[in-house]
C-alpha positions as a Markdown table, in Angstrom:
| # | Residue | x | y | z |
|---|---|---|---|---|
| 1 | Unk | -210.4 | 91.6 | 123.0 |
| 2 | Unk | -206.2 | 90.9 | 122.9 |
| 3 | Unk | -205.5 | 88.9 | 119.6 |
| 4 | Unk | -203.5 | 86.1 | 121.4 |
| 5 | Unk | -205.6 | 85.6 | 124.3 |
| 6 | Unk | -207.3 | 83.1 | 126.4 |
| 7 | Unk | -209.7 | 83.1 | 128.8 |
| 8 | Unk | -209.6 | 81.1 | 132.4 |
| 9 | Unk | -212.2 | 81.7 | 135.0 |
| 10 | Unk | -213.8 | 84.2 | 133.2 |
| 11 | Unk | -210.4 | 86.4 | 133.5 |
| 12 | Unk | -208.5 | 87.1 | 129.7 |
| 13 | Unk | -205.0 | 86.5 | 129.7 |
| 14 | Unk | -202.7 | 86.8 | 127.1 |
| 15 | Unk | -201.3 | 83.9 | 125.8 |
| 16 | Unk | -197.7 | 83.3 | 125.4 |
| 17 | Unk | -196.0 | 84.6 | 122.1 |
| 18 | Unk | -193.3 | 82.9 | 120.2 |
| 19 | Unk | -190.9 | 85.8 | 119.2 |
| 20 | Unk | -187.5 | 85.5 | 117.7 |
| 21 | Unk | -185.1 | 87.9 | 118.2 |
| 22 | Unk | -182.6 | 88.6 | 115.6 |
| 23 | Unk | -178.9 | 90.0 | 115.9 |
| 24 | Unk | -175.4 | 89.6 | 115.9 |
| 25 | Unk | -172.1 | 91.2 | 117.2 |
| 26 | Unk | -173.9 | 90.5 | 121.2 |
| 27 | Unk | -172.2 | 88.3 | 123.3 |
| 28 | Unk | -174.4 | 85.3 | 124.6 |
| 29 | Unk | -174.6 | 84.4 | 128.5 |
| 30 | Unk | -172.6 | 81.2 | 127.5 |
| 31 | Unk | -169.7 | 83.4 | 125.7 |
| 32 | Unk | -166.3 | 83.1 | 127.7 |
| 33 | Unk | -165.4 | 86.3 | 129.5 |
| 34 | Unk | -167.2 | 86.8 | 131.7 |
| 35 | Unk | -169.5 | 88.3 | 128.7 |
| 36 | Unk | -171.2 | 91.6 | 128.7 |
| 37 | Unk | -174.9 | 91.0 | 128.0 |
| 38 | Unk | -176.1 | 93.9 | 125.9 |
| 39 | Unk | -179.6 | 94.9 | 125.0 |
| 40 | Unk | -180.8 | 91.3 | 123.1 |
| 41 | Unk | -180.2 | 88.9 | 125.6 |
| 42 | Unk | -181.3 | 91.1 | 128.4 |
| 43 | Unk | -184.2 | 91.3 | 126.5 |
| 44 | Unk | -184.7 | 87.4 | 125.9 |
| 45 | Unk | -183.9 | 86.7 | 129.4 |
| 46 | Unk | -186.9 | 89.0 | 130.4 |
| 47 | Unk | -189.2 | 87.9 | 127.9 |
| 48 | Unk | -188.5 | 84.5 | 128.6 |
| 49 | Unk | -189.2 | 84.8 | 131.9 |
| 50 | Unk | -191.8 | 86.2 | 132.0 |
| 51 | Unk | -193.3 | 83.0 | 129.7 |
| 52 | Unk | -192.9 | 83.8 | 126.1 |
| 53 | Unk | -191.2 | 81.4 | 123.8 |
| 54 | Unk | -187.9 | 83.0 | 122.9 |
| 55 | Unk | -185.7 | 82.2 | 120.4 |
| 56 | Unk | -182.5 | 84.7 | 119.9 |
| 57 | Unk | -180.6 | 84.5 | 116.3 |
| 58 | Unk | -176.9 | 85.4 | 116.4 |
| 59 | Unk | -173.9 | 84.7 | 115.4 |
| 60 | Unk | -171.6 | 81.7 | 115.3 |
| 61 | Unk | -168.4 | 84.3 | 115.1 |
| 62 | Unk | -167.8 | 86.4 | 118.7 |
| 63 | Unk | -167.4 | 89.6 | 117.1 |
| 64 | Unk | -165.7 | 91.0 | 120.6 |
| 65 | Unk | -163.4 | 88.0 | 120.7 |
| 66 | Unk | -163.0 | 87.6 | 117.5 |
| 67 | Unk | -163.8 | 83.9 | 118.0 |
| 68 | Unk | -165.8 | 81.3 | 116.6 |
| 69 | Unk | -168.4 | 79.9 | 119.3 |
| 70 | Unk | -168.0 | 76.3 | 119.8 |
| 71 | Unk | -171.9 | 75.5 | 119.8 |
| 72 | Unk | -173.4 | 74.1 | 116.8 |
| 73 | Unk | -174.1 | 76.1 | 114.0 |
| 74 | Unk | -178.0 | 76.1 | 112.5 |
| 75 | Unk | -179.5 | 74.2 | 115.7 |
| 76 | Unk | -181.2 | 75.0 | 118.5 |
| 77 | Unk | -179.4 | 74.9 | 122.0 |
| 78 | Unk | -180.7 | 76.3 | 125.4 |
| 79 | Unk | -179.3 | 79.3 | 126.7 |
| 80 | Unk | -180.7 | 79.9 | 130.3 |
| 81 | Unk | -184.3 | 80.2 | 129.7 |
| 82 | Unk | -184.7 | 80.5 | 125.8 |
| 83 | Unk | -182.7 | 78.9 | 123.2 |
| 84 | Unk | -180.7 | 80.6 | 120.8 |
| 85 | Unk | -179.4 | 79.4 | 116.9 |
| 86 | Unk | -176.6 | 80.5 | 115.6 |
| 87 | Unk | -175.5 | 81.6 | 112.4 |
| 88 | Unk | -173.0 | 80.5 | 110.3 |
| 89 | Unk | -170.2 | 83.5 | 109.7 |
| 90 | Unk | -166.4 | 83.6 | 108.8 |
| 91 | Unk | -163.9 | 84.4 | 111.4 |
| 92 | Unk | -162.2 | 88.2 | 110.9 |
| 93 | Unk | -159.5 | 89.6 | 112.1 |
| 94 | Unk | -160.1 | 93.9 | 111.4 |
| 95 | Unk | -163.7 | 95.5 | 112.4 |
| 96 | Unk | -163.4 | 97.0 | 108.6 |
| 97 | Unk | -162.3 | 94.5 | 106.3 |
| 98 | Unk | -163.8 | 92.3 | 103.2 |
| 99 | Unk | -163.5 | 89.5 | 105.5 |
| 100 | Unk | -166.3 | 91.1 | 108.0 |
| 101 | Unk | -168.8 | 91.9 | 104.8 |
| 102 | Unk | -168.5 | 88.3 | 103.6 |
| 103 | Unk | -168.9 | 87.2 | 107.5 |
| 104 | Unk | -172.6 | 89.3 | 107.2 |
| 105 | Unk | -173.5 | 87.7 | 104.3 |
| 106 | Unk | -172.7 | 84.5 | 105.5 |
| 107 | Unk | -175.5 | 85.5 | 108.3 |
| 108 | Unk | -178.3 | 86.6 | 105.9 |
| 109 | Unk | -177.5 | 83.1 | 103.6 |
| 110 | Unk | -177.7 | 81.0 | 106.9 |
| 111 | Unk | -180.8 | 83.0 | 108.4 |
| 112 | Unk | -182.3 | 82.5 | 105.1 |
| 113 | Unk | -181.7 | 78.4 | 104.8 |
| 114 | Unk | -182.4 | 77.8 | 108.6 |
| 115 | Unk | -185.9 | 79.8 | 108.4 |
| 116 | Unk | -187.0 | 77.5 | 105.2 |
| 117 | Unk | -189.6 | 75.7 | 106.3 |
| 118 | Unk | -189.8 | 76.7 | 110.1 |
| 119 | Unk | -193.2 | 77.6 | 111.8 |
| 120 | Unk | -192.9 | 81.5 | 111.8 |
| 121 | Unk | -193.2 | 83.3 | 115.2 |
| 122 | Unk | -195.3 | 85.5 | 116.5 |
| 123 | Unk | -193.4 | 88.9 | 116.6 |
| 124 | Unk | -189.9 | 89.4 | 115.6 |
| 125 | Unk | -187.7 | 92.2 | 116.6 |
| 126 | Unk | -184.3 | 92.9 | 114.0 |
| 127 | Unk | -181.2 | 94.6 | 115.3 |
| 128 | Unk | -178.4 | 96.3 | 113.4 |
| 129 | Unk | -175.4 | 95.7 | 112.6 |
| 130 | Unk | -176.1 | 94.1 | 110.5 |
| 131 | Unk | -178.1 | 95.7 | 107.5 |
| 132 | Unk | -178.0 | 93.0 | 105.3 |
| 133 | Unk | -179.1 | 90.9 | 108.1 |
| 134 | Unk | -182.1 | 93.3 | 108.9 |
| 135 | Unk | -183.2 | 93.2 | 105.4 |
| 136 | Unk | -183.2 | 89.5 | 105.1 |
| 137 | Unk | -185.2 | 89.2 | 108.5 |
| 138 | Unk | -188.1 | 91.7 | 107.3 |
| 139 | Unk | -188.1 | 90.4 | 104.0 |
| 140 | Unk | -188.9 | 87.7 | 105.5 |
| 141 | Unk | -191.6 | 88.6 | 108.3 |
| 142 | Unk | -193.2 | 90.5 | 105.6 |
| 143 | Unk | -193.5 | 87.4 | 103.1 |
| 144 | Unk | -195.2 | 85.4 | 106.4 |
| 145 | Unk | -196.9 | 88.1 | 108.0 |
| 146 | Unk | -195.0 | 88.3 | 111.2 |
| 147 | Unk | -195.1 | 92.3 | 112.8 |
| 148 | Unk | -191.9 | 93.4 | 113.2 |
């Protein structure tokens, strides 16, 4: 039988999942542009609807407009059909630069406070960039048993 399943009228259907999607340098559906929605948020769209709790990590710092996104940094906000929290990150100005390491880092220390105490999802999926950012997030579905 599934692992997250329920039965209704004798017929098993899964049950939704709550899955948190983790990555940065995508733009988000409510980026200026118009933005160009890359594999992630595709992705959360779909999942969403189709009924699974989404929530998409990413960056407060557009890394294609090399912008800061006006949304609040660390709390939940509604994007379409799943929400999405966003990261604290410096701004930078050059793709290779100091200024773009310390803005990844910034990302793994603010994806590391925010998940503190949170109810763990279901499933994650990690992108890259950025590898600092990956390792924080499998560290930390390893330490609470979240498949990755």
């Amino acid at each position: 039988m599934l692992r997250h399943a329920h039965r209704r009228c004798g017929v098993v259907r899964p049950r939704p999942l709550r899955i948190w999607l983790v990555q940065i340098g995508e733009e988000l559906p409510i980026d200026t542009g118009p933005p160009r929605l890359l594999r992630t948020a595709l992705l959360a769209d779909e999942l969403a609807h189709r009924g699974h709790d989404v929530t998409y990590w990413n960056a407060s710092f557009i890394h294609q407009q090399k912008k800061q996104r006006p949304q609040p940094v660390g709390q939940e906000f509604q994007v379409g059909n799943y929400r999405a929290i966003l990261m604290e990150g410096r701004s930078y100005v050059r793709n290779i630069s100091i200024a773009r390491v310390l803005s990844h880092r910034d990302n793994v220390r603010a994806f590391e406070r925010l998940t503190a105490g949170r109810q763990p999802p279901d499933v994650m999926l990690v992108g890259m960039p950025s590898i600092e950012l990956a390792d924080a997030a499998t560290r930390y579905a390893a330490r609470q048993r979240v498949p990755i």
